[in-house]
N, C-alpha and C positions, 0 to 999 in steps of 0.2 A: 303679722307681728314685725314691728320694724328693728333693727339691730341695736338699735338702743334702748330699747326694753328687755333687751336678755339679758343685758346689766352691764355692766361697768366696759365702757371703749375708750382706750387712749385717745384724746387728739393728737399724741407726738408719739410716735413710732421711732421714729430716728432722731438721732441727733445732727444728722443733716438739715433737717429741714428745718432752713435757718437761712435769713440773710445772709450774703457772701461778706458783706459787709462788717457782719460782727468778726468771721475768724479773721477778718487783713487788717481791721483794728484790735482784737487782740495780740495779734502773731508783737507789732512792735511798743505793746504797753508790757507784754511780758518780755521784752528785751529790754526798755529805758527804764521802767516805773512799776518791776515787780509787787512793791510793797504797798501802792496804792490803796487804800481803803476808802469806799465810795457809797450813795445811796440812793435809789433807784425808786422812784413811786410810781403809781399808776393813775391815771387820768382820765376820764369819760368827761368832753367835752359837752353833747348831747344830751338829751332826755331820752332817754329808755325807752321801749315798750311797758318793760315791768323792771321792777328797781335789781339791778345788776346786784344788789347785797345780797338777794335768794340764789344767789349762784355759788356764794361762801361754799359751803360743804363741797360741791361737785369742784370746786376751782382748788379746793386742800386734795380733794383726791386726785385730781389731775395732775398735781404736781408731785405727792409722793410717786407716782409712776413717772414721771420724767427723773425724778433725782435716782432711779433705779436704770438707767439707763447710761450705756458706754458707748462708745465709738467701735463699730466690730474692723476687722486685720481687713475687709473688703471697701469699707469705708475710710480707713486712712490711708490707703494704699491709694485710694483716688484723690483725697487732698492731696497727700505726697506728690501726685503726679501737676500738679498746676502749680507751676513753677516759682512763683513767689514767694510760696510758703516751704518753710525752711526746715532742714530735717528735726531740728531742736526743737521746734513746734509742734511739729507732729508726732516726737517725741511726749512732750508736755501733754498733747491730747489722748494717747495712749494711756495715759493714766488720769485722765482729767475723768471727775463725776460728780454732777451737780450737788450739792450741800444743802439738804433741805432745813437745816439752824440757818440758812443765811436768809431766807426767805418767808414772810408771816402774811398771813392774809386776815383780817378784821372787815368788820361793819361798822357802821356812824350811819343808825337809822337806815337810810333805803341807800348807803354809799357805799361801794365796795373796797376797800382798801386793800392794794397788795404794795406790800413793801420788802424790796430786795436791799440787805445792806451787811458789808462784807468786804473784803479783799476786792479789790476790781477786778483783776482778771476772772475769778469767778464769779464775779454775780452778774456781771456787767450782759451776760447772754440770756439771763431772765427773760428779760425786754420782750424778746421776740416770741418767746413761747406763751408767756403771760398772755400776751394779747391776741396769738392764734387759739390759745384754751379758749378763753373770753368768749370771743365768737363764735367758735365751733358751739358751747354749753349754750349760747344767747339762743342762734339759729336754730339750733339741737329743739330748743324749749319753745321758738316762738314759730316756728315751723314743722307741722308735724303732722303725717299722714296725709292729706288731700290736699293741706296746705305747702307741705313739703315739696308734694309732686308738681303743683301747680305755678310756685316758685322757682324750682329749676326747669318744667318746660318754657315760663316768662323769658328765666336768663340764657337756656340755650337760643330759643330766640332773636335774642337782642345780643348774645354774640354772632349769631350768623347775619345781622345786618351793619356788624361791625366790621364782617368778612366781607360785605359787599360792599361797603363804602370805602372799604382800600383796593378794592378789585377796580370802582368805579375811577377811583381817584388816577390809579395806575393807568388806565384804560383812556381818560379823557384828559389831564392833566398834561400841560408841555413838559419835557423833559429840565431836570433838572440839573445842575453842577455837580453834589452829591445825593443821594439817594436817600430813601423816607425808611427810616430804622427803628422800631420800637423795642423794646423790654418787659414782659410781667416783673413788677414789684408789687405785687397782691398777698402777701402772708399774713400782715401784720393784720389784715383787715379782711380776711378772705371769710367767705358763707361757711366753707370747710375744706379741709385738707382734699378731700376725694375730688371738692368741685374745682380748684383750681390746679389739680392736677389733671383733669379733663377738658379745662380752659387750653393749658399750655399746650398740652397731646394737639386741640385739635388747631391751634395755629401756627402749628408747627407741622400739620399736614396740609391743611387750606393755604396758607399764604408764608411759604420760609421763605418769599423774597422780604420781606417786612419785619416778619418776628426771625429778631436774633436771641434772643437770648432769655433766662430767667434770676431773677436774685435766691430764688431759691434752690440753696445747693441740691436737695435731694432729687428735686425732679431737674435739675440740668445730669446730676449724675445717670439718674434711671432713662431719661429720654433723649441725652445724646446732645444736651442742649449748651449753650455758653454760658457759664455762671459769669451774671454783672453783681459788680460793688466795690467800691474804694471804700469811702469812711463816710461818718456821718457829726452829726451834730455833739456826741457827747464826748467824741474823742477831741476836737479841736476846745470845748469847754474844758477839758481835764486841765488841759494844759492854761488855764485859769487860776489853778490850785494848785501846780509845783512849782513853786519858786522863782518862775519866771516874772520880771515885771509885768503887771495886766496890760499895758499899753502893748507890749510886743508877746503877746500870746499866740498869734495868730501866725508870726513868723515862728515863733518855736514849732508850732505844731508841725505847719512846713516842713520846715529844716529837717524836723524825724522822722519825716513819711519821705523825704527824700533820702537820706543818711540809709532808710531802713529797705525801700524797695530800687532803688538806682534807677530808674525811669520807668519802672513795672506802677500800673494801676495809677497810672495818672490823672484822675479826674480829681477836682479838689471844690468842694463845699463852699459858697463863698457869704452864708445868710446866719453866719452865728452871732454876729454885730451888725450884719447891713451890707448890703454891696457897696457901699462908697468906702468906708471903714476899711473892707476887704479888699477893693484894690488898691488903697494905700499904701498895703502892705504887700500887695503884688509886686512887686517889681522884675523888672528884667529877669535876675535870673529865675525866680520863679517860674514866671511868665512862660520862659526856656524850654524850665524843665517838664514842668507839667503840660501834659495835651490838650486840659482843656478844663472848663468851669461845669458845676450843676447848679443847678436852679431849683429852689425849693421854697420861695414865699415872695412875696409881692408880684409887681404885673411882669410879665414874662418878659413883651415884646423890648418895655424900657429896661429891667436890667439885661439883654441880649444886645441891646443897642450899646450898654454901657461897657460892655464887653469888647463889643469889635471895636469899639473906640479906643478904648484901652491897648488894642494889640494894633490898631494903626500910630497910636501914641508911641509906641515902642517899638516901630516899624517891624514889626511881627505879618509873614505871611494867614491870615486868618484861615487858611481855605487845609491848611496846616494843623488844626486845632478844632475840638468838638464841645459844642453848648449841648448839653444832657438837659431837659427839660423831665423835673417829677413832682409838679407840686398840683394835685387834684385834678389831674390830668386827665379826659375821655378821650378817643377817637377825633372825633373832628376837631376840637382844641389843639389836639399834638397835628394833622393836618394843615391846622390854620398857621401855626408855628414854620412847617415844614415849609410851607409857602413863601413866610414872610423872609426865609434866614436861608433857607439852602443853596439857593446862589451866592451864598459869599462864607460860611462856613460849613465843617460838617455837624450834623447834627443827631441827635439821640432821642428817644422818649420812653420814660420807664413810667407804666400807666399801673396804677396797682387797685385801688378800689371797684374802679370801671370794668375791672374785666373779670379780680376775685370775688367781687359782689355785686353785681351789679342783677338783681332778680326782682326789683318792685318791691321789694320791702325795703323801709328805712336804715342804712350802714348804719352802726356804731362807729361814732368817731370817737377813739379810746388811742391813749402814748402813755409810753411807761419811761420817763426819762430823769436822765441824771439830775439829782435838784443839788450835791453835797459831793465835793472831795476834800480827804485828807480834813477833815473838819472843818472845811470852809466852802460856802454859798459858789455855786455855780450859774448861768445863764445865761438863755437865750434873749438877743433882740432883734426880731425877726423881724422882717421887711412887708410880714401882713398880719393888720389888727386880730388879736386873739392868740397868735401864737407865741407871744414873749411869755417865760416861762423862767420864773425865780420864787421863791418861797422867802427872802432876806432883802425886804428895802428898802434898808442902807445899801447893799450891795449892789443891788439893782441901780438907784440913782447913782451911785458912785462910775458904775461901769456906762450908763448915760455919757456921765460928765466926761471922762477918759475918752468915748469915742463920738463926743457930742452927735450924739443920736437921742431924738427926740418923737413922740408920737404925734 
């Protein structure tokens, strides 16, 4: 009898486990933009196995067990200690717990609709558990008993040949300027909580010259590991929707990741409008201040090349500065990268599918993301086909025209 036949298992345990990424974008929207009210939908890219709507019941139970869950005095006392986040924060999380009126879940025939919509600071952390339930319920259902078993011995497997192709790489490879550094960013998309806490454990025993770090707080706190994340795509959208002109959204948002952390968690997103857009609005001090750019859609090699061009345009040491590559990233891709870029900067890779799912059965490609602030249309336009993501368009061509970006 398998554990999930004895009946009801959270997928969310903690309220750590969570991208790093959501508390250091909230810590400074609950300092600028308290009152923010926002709306959050959910998205299956993909064709299912079986229609993601027969998950409704199991995905309402899942989350009144998350909205019943706190931050316990062992687990703020560990945010508290990483330095960025600020005691008033973790004050704020001290009392913080999730509001299940902010959050509905429907069907549309075989579609699964979850919609978080509410104050920002609270609902804006849905995102991430929404879419670890999802999978954990999908996996839970479309793998089970021999097929179960037979899927993670596939994927222990095919991580241990991903152990051996950074052992090989390490072993035959010329030495390089700076060194080949990856990250799990696997939650959002992982087989299950349990498996990619077994991924992390064991490449952090096989290979700590390589794996630094994970986005997920819980298991950096449990295994000793470096919680990675700066921000992501719906915080530099926000700032679409407060007041700032839309041509210079992109330096607001800047400005108060700067203002907010003084040189802490310097990596800055540059694919909310487009890399050319984005370093438009780079300039100097920017440039400066921040460590370095991530990559999250179009082809890697040319926006990486547009990059170090950018920081010899601004006579910026590049060797000074780090290109984080995480857009559908495996093993020999982030490799291929490592090769083409590490003699002139340093370099990153946050690999999240590939390694929390990566078992012979088809991922879910599913995002739960901002579509609305403050009552007005938000969006992405992403530097690869499929990922532009607005629901309003007027808005959409408008924000085209603004930063003549064209598909």
């Amino acid at each position: 009898m398998t554990a999930e036949s004895t009946g009801f298992q959270s997928a969310i345990s903690s309220l750590l486990d969570m991208d790093l990424y959501k508390f250091t974008m909230q810590q400074p929207m609950l300092h600028s933009m308290p009152t923010n009210q926002a709306e959050y939908r959910f998205v299956c890219r993909n064709a299912p196995a079986f229609p993601l709507a027969e998950l409704a019941a199991d995905v309402n139970a899942q989350l009144d067990a998350l909205c019943s869950l706190r931050f316990s005095d062992q687990e703020l006392a560990y945010l508290g200690g990483l330095r960025y986040l600020s005691s008033d924060y973790i004050d704020f999380l001290r009392l913080f717990q999730f509001q299940r009126r902010f959050i509905t879940v429907s069907t549309q025939g075989d579609v699964l609709s979850v919609v978080a919509k509410g104050p920002q600071v609270h609902v804006m952390g849905f995102e991430i558990y929404v879419l670890a339930i999802v999978n954990e319920l999908y996996f839970r259902r479309l793998a089970q008993g021999p097929t179960r078993d037979a899927a993670l011995t596939e994927a222990r497997q095919r991580l241990q040949a991903k152990i051996a192709l950074l052992r090989e790489y390490e072993s035959t490879s010329p030495a390089r300027v700076h060194p080949f550094e990856f990250f799990d960013f696997g939650v959002r998309r992982r087989f299950s909580g349990a498996w990619q806490e077994e991924v992390a454990t064991t490449l952090a025993r096989e290979v700590p010259q390589f794996f630094k770090g994970t986005s997920n707080v819980y298991l950096a706190k449990k295994l000793g590991l470096t919680p990675i994340g700066t921000m992501a795509h719906e915080y530099l959208q926000t700032f679409q929707a407060t007041g700032v002109q839309l041509k210079g959204f992109q330096k607001a948002a800047l400005e108060s990741w700067v203002q907010e952390y003084r040189g802490d968690l310097g990596v800055a997103l540059t694919d909310v409008v487009g890399m050319d857009a984005f370093l438009a609005d780079f300039d100097l001090y920017f440039a400066k201040l921040f460590d370095g750019l991530r990559h999250d859609s179009g082809d890697p090699v040319v926006w990486g090349e547009k990059a170090l061009a950018h920081y010899a345009k601004l006579k910026l040491d590049a060797h000074a500065k780090r290109l984080v590559f995480s857009d559908g990233l495996d093993v020999p891709t982030a490799l291929n990268m490592h090769r083409h870029f590490a003699d002139r900067v340093q370099t990153g890779f946050g690999i999240g599918t590939n390694l929390s799912n990566d078992t012979g059965l088809m991922p879910l490609n599913i995002v739960m993301k901002l579509v609305s602030c403050n009552g007005q249309p938000t969006a992405k336009l992403s530097d690869s086909p499929g990922k532009t993501l607005c629901d309003d368009a007027t808005f959409l061509a408008y924000l085209r025209q603004v930063f003549m970006k064209y598909d």
